[in-house]
N, C-alpha and C positions, 0 to 999 in steps of 0.2 A: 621416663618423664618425671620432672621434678616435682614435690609436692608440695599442693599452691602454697600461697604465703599466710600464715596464723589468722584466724579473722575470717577467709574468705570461705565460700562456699565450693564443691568442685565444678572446674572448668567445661566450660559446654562442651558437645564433642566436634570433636577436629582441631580442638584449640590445645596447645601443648605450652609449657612453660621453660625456659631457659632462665634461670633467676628474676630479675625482675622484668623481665620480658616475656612475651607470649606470640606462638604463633599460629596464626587461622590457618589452619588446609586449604576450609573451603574457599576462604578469601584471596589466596594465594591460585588456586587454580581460577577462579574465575578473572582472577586480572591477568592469566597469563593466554587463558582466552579469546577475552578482548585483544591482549597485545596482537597476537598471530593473526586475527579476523581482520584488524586493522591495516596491520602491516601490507595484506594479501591484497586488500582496494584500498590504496592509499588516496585520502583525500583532505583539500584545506578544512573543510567541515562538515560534520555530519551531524541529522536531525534525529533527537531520539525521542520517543512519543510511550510513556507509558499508557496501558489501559489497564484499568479493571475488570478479571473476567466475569465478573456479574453482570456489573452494569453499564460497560462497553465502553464505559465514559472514561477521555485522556485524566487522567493526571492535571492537575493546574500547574503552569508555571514550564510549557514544551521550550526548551531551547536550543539552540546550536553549541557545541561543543569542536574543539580540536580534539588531536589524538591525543596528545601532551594533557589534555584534561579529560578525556575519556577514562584515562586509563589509571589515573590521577588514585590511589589508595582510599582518597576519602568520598570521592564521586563513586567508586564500585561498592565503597557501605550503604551510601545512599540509594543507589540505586537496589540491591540487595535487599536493604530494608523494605523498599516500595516492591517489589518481589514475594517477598516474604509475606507479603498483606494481601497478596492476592493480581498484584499488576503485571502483565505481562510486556518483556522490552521489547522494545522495536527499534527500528533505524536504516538509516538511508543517507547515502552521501548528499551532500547538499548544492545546488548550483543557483538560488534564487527562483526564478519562475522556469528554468533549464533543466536538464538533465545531464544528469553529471556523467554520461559516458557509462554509466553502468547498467545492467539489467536484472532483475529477477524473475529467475526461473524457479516455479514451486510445481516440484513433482512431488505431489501429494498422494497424486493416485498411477504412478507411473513405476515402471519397472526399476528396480536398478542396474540393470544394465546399459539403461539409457543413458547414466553416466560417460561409459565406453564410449556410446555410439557418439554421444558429442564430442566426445576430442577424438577420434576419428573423422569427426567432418567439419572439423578446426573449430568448435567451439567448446575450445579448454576451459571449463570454469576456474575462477582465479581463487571460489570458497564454496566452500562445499558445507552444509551446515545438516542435522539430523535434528530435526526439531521436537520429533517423538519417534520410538520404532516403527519404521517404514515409512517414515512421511521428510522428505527431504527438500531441502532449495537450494537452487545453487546461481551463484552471483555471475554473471556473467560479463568483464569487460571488455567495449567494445570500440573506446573513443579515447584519447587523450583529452580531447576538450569537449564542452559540454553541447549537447544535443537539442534540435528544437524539439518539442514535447509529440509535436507530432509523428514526428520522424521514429523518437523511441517508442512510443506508443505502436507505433504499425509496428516495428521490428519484432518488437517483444509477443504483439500476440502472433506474427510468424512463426517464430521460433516455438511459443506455446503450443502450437499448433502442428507443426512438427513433431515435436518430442513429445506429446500429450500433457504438457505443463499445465496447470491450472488457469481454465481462462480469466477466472478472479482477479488473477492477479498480474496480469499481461498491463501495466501500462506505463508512462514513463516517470512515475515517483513513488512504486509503487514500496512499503517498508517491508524490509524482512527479519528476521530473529535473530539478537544478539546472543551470539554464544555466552556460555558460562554461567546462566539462568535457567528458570526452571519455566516449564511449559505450564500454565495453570488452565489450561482446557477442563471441562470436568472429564470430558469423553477422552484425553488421552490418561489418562489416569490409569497407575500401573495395576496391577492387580489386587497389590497389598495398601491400595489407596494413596499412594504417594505422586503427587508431580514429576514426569520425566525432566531431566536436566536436556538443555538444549545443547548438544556436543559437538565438535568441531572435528571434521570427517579429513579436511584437505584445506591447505592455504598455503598458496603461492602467486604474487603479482605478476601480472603480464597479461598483455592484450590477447585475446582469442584470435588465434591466425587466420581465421578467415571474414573475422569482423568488417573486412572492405566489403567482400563479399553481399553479407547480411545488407549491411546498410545501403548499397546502392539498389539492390533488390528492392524492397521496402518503399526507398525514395521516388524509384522510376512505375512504382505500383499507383493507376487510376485512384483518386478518391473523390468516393460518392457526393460529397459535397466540402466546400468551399466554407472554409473556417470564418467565421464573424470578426471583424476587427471595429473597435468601440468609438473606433473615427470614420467609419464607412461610412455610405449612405443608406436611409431608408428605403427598404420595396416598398412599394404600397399594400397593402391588405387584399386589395383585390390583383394581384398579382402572385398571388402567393396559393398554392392548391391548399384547398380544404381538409381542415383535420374531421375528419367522421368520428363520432362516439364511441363507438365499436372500436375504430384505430387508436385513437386516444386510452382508450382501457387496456388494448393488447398495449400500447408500447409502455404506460403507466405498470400493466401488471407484468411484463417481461421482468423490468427492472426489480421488483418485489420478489420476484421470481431468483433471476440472478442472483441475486443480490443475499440470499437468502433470509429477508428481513425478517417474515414472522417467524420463524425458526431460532433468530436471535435477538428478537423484540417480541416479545409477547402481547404488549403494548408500544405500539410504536407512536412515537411524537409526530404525525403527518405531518407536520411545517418543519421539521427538520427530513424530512421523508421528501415533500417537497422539493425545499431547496437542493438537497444532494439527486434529486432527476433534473431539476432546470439546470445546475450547472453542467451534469454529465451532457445535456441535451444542447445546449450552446459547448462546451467545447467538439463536440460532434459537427456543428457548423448550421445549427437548427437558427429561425431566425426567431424573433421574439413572440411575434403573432401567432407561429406555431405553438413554441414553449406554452403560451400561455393558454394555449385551446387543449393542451395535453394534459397540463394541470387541473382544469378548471371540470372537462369532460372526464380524465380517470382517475384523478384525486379519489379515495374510499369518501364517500358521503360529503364531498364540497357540497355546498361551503362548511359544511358542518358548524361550528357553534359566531362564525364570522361575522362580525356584525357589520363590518363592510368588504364584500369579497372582491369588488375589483382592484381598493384600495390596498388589500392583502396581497392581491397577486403581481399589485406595480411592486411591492416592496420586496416582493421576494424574487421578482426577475430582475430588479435594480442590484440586489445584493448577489444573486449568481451570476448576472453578466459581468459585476467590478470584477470577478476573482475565479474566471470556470477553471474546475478543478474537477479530479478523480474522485469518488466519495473516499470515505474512511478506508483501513486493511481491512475492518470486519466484514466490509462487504464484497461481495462475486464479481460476476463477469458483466460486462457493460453490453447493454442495447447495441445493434449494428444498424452505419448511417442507412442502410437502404429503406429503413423500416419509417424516416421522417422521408415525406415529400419533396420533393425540388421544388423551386419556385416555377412558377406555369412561363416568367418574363423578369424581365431584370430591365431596369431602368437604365441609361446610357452612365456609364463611367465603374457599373456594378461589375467586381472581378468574376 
């Protein structure tokens, strides 16, 4: 290695000097990281989401990328630097309100041999990622073109359920870890106190040969209730079986539960606690009258400090029904439909 140049102090480490040029290691393998992870699910675009692992909270400013900018020399500093501070990457191929034909499976607590077993019974993963020692996910392609939400949603927690994947994370957008960065968990934390680098195990494109399979399974599978659509009609209120307090807490506290909330909220924001069960609970196919008996009865201390709680609870079902969505990656496995009521009757034209 050449010795810097007069004036400078010496080069950080992994950084080497060739006249007046220098070269990052570490910068060099984490772009070549990305390149292979990329290559392996190729997609028009992908969403990348930093968080903070203190304070669980995104990064400002989430956007869409190509791979051609993924991979880009000055986007991997950035992102690196935002690493370096504490933010852990995430990412997800992107389809709009769709799913892009891919799935993630997080065997965090599963064997590794379960690798095997999956491409044994055709579901080749396309990446294979080690997020820290022993805790793996692997990306599973299933579609050329992109999937209704529900459809990947049931697949993925099939498959979770199968191979013992984490049910956390069974749903259809749901992010997983971008290699070539470091894991900032406190609890994976190496011995000697250091960040494990998130490593790239396998990557190779191509659809899982039994993915027709999966998907028509999934498809032709009963579900418990009948998704909301924002042009439907109204049931009436009395038409609709009654949420019990008792019910309202267990499915309020399920989610709390799942979810792992006080375990990664010490203080949790209930209005943003809230909104992330009414959305989970209308994309489940709950109707509003319910959502709102679930909040209102297992909310921790509703109204708590409210100074208008019906008025609260119009705006925060008006704002989860615009946009029902999965919560954040920080959080678990989602409530199952059986656990909200059917409606007792359905008014004529109701699906």
């Amino acid at each position: 290695m050449r010795t810097p140049p007069a004036g400078t102090d010496t080069l950080p480490a992994g950084v080497r000097a060739w006249g007046d040029r220098m070269f990052d290691r570490g910068l060099w393998l984490t772009a070549q990281a990305i390149r292979r992870q990329l290559a392996a699910m190729p997609h028009d675009l992908y969403l990348i989401r930093l968080i903070h692992h203190l304070t669980k909270t995104p990064f400002p400013g989430e956007r869409l990328w190509t791979a051609d900018q993924l991979t880009n020399l000055a986007t991997i500093r950035f992102l690196r630097l935002r690493n370096r501070e504490g933010c852990d990457v995430y990412l997800h191929p992107y389809a709009e309100d769709r799913n892009a034909g891919y799935i993630l499976l997080d065997l965090d607590a599963a064997h590794p041999a379960v690798l095997d077993t999956l491409r044994r019974d055709g579901l080749e993963p396309c990446v294979v990622v080690q997020t820290s020692p022993g805790h793996l996910q692997a990306w599973l392609h299933l579609h050329r073109h992109p999937l209704e939400p529900a459809l990947a949603t049931a697949v993925a927690r099939r498959i979770a359920h199968t191979y013992r994947g984490d049910p956390a994370s069974a749903d259809w957008r749901h992010l997983g870890r971008l290699a070539g960065f470091t894991n900032q968990k406190p609890e994976r934390r190496t011995p000697s106190g250091y960040p494990p680098w998130v490593k790239l195990l396998y990557a190779r494109a191509g659809l899982a040969s039994h993915a027709e399979h999966w998907l028509q399974s999934a498809a032709s599978a009963p579900r418990p209730l009948a998704r909301i659509e924002s042009h439907g009609p109204q049931i009436p209120d009395e038409a609709v079986a009654p949420i019990t307090p008792p019910h309202a807490i267990q499915i309020y506290q399920d989610c709390l539960r799942r979810w792992r909330i006080t375990e990664r909220f010490p203080q949790p924001d209930w209005s943003i606690v809230d909104l992330w069960v009414a959305r989970e609970l209308f994309s489940q196919g709950a109707l509003p009258v319910q959502v709102r008996a679930i909040l209102q009865l297992g909310s921790p201390q509703f109204p708590r400090r409210h100074g208008h709680p019906q008025d609260y609870l119009r705006r925060t079902l008006r704002a989860a029904f615009s946009r029902p969505a999965p919560p954040p990656p920080v959080c678990g496995a989602r409530p199952t439909c059986a656990e909200i009521p059917r409606p007792a009757a359905a008014p004529p034209g109701w699906p």
